[in-house]
PQR file with spaces between the fields and no chain letter, atoms N, CA, C, O and H, PARSE charges and radii, in Angstrom:
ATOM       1  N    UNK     1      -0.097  -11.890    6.398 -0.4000 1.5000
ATOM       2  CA   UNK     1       0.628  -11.811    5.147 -0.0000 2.0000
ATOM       3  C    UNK     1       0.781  -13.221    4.587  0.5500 1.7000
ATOM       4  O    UNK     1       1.130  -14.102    5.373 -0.5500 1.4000
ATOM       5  N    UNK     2       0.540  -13.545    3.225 -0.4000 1.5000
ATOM       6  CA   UNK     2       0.430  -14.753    2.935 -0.0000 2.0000
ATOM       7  C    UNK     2       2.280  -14.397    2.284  0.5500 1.7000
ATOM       8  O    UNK     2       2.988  -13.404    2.118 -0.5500 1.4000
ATOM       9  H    UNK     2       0.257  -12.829    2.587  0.4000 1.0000
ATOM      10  N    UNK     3       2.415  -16.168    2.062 -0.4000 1.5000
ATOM      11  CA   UNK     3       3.686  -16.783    1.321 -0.0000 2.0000
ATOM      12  C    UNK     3       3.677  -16.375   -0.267  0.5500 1.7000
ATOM      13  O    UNK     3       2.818  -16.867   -0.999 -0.5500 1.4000
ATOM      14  H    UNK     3       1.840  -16.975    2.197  0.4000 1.0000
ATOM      15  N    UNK     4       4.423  -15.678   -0.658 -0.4000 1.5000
ATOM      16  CA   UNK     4       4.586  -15.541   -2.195 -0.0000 2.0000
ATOM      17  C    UNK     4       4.615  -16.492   -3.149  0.5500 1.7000
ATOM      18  O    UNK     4       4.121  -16.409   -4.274 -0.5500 1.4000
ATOM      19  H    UNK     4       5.121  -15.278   -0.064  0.4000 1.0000
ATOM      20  N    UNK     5       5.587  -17.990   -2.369 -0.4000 1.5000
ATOM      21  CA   UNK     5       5.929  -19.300   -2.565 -0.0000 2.0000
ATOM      22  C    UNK     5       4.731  -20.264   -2.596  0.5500 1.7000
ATOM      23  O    UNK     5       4.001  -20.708   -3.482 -0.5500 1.4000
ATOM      24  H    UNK     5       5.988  -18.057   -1.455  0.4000 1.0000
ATOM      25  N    UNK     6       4.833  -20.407   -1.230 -0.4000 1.5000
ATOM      26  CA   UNK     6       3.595  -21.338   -0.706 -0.0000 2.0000
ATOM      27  C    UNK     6       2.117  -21.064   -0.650  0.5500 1.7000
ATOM      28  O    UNK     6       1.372  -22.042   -0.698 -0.5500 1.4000
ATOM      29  H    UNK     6       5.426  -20.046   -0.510  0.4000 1.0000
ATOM      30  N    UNK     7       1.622  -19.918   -0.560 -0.4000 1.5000
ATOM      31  CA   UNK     7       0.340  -19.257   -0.556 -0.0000 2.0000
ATOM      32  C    UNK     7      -0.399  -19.580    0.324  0.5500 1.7000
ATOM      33  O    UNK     7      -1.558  -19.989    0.254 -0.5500 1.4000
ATOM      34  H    UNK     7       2.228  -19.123   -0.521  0.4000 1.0000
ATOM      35  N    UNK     8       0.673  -19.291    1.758 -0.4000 1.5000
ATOM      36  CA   UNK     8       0.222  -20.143    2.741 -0.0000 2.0000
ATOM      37  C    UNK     8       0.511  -18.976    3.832  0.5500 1.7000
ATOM      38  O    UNK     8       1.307  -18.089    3.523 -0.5500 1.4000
ATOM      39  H    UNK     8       1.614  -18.958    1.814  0.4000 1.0000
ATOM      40  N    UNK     9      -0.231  -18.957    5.328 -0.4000 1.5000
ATOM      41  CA   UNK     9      -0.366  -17.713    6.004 -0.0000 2.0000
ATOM      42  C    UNK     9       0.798  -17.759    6.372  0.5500 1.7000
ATOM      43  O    UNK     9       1.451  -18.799    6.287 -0.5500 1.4000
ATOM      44  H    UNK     9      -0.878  -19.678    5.579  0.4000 1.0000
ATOM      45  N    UNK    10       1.566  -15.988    7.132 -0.4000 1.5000
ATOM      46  CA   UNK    10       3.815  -16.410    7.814 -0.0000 2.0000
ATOM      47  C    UNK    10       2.902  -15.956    8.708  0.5500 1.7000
ATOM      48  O    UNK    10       1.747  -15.531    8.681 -0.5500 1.4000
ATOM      49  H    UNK    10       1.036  -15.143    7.201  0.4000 1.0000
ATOM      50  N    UNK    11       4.085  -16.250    9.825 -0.4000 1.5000
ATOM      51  CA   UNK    11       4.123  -16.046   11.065 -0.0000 2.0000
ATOM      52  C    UNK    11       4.616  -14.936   11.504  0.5500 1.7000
ATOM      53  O    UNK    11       5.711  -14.633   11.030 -0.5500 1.4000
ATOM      54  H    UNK    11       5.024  -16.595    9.847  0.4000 1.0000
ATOM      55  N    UNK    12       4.053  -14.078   12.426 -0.4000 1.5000
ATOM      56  CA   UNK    12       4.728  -12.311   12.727 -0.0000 2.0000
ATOM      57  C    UNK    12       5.792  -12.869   13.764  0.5500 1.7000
ATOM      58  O    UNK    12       5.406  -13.627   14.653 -0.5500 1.4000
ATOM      59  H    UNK    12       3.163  -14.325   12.811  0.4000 1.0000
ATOM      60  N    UNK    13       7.254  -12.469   13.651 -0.4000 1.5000
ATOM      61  CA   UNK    13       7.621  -12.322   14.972 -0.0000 2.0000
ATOM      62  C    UNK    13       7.728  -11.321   16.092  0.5500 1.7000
ATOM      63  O    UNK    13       7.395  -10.171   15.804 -0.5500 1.4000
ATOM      64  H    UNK    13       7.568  -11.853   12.928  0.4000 1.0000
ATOM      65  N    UNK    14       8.109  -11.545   17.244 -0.4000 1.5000
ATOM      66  CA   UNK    14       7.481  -10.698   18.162 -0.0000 2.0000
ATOM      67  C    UNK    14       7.530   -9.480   18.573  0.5500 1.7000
ATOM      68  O    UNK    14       6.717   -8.706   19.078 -0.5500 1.4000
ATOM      69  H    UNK    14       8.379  -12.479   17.478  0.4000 1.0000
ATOM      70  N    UNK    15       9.155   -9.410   18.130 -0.4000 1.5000
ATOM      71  CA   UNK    15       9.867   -7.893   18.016 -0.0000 2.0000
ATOM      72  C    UNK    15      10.062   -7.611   16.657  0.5500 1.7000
ATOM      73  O    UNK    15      10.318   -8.450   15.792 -0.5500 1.4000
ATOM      74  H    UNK    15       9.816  -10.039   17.720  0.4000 1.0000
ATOM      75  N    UNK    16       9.907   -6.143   16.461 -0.4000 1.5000
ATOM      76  CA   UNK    16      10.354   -5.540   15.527 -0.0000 2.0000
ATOM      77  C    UNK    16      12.021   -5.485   15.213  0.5500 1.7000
ATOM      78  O    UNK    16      12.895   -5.507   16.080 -0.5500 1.4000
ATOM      79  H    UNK    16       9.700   -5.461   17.163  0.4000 1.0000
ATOM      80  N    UNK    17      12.226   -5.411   13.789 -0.4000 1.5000
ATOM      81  CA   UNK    17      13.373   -5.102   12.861 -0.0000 2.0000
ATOM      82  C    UNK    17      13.727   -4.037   12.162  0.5500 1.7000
ATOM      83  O    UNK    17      13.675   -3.997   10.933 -0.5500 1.4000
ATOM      84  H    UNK    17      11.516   -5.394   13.085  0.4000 1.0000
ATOM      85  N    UNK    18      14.167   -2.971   12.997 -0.4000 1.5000
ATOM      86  CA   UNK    18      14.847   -1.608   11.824 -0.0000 2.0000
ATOM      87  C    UNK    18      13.229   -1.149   11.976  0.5500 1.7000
ATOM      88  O    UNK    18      12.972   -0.639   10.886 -0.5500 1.4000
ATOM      89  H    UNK    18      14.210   -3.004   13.996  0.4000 1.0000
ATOM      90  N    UNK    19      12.158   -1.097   12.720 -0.4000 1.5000
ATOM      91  CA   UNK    19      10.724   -0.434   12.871 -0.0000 2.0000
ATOM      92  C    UNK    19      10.084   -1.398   11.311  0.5500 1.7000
ATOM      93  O    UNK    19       9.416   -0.900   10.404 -0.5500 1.4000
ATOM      94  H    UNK    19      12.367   -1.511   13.606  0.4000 1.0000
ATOM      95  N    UNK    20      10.459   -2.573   11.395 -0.4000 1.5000
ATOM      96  CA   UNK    20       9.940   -3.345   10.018 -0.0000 2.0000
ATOM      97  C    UNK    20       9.316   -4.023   10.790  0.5500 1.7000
ATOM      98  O    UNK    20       9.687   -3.930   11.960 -0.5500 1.4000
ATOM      99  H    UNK    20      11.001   -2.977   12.131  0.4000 1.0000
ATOM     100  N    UNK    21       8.058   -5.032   10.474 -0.4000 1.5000
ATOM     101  CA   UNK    21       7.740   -5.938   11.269 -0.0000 2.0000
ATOM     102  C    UNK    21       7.853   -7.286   10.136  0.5500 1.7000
ATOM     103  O    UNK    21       7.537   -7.135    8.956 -0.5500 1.4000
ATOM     104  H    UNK    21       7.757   -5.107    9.523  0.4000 1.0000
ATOM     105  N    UNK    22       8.450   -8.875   10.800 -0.4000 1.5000
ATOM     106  CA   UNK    22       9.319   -9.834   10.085 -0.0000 2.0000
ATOM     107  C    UNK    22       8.348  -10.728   10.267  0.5500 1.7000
ATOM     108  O    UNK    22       7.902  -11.142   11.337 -0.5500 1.4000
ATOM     109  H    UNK    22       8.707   -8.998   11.759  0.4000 1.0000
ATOM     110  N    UNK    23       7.938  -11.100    8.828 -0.4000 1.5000
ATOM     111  CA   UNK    23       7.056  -12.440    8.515 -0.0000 2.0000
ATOM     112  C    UNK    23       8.092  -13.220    8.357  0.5500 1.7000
ATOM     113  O    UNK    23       9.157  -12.905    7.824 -0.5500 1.4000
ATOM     114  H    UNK    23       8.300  -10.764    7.959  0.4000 1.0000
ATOM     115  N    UNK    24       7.659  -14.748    9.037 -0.4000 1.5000
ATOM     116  CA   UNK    24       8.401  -16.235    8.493 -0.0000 2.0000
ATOM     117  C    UNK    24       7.363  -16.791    7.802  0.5500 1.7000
ATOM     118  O    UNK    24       6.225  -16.564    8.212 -0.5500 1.4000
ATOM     119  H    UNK    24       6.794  -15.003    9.469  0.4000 1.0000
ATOM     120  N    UNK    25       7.518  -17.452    6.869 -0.4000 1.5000
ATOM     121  CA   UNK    25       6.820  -18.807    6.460 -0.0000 2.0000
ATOM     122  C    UNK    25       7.117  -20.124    6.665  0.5500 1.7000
ATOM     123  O    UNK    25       7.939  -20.851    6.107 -0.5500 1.4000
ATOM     124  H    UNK    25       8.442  -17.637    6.536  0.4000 1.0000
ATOM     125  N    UNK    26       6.103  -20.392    7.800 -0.4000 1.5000
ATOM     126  CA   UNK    26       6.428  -21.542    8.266 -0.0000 2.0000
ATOM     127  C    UNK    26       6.789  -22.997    7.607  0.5500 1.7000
ATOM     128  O    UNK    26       7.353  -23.905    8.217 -0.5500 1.4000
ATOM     129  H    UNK    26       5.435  -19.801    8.253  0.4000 1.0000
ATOM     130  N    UNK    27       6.341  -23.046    6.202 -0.4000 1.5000
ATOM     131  CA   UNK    27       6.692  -24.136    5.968 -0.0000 2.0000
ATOM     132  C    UNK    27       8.190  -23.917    4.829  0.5500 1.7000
ATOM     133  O    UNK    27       9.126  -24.716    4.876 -0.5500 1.4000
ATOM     134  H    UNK    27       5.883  -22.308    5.707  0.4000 1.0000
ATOM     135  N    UNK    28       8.172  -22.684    3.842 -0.4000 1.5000
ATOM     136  CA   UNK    28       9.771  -22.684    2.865 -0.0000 2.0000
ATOM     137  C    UNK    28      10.768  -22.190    4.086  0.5500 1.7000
ATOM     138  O    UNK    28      11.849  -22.755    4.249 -0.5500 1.4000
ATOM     139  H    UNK    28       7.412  -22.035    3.804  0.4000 1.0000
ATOM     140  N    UNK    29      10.384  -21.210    4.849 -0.4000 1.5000
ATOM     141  CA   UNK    29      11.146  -20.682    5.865 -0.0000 2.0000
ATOM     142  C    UNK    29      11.257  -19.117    5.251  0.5500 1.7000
ATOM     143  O    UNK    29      12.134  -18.413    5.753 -0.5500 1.4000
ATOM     144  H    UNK    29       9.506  -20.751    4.717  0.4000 1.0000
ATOM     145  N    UNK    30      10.387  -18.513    4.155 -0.4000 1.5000
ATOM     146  CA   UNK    30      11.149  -17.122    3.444 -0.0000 2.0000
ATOM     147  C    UNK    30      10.404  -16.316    4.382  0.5500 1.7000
ATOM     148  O    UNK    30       9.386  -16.612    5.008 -0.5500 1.4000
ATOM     149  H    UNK    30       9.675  -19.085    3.748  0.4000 1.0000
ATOM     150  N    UNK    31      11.101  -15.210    4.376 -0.4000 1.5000
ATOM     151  CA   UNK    31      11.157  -13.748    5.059 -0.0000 2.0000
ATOM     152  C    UNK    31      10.913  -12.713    4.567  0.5500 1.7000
ATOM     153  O    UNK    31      11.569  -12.175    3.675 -0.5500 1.4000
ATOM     154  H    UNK    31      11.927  -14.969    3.867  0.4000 1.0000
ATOM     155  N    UNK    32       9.911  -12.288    5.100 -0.4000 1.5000
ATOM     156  CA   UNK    32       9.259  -10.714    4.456 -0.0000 2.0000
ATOM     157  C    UNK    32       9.458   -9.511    5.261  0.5500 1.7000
ATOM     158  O    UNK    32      10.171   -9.442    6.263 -0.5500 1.4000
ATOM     159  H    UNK    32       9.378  -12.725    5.825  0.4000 1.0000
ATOM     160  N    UNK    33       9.084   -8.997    4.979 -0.4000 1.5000
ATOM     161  CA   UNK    33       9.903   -7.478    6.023 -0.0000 2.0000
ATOM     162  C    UNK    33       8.454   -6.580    5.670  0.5500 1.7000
ATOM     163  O    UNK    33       8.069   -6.540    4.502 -0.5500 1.4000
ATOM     164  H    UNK    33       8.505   -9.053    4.165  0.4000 1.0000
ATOM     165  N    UNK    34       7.682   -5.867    6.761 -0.4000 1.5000
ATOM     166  CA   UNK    34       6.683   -4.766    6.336 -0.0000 2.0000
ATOM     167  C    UNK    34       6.936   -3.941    6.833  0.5500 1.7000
ATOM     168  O    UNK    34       7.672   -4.185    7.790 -0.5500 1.4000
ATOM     169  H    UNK    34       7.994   -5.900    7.710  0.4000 1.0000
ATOM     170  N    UNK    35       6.583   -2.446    6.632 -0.4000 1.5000
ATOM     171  CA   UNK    35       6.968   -1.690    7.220 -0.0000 2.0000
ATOM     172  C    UNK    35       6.058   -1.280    8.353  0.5500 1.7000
ATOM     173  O    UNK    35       4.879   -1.015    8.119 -0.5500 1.4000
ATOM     174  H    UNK    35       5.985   -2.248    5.856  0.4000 1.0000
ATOM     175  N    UNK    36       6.663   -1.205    9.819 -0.4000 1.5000
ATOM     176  CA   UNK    36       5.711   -0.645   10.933 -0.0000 2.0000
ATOM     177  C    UNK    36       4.875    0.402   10.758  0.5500 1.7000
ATOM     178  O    UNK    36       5.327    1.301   10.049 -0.5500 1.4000
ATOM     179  H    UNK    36       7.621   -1.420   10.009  0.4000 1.0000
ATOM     180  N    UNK    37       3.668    0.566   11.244 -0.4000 1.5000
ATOM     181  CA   UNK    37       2.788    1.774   11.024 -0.0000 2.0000
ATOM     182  C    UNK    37       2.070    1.725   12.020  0.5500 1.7000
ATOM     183  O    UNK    37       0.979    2.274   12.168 -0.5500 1.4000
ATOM     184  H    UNK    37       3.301   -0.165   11.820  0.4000 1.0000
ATOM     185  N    UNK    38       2.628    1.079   12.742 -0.4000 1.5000
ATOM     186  CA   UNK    38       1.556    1.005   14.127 -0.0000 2.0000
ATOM     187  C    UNK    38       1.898    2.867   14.956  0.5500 1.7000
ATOM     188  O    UNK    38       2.849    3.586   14.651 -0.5500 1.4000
ATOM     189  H    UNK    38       3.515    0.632   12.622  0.4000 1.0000
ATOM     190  N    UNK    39       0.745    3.225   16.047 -0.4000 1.5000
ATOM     191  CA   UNK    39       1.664    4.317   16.289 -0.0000 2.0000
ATOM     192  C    UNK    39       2.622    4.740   16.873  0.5500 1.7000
ATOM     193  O    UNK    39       3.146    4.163   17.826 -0.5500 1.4000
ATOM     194  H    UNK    39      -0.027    2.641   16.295  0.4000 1.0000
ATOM     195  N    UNK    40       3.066    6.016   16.297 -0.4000 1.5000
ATOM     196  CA   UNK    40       4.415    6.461   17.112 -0.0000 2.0000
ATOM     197  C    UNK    40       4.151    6.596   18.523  0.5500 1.7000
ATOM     198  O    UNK    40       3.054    6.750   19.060 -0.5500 1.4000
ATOM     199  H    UNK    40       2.641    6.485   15.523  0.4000 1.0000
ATOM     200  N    UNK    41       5.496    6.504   19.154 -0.4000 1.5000
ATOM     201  CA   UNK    41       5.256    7.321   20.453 -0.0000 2.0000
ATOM     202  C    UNK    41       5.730    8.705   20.228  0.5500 1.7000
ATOM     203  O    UNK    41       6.615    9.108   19.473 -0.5500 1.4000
ATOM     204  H    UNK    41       6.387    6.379   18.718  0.4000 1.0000
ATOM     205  N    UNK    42       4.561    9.677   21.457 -0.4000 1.5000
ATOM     206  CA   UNK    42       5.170   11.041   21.285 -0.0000 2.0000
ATOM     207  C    UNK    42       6.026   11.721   21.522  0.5500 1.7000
ATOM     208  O    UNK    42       6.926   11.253   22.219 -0.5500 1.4000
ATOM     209  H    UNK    42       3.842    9.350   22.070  0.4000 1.0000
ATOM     210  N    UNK    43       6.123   13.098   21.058 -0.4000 1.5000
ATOM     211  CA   UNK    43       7.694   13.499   21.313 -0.0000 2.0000
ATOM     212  C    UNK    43       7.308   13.756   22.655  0.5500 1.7000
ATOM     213  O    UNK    43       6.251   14.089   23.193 -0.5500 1.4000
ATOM     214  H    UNK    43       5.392   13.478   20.492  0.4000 1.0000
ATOM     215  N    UNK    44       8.693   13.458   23.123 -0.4000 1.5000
ATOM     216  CA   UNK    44       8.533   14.450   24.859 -0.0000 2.0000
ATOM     217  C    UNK    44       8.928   15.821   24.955  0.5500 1.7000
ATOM     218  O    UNK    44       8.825   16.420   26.026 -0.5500 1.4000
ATOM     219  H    UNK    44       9.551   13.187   22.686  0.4000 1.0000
């Protein structure tokens, strides 16, 4: 995901947020939020 600001690549962090996954930009510091889509786990 690039910087909106900087137009520069963020950084994923490692755990998920609310099933969001949290870009930093390393150099303004802004925060993006995507939504997870990786897959579910199944029901049991």
């Amino acid at each position: 995901m690039m910087c909106r600001k900087c137009r520069i690549k963020m950084t994923e962090q490692k755990r998920t947020f609310h099933k969001q996954r949290k870009w930093i930009c390393p150099r303004c510091g802004a925060v993006r939020f995507q939504q997870d889509r990786r897959k579910p786990r199944p029901p049991e």
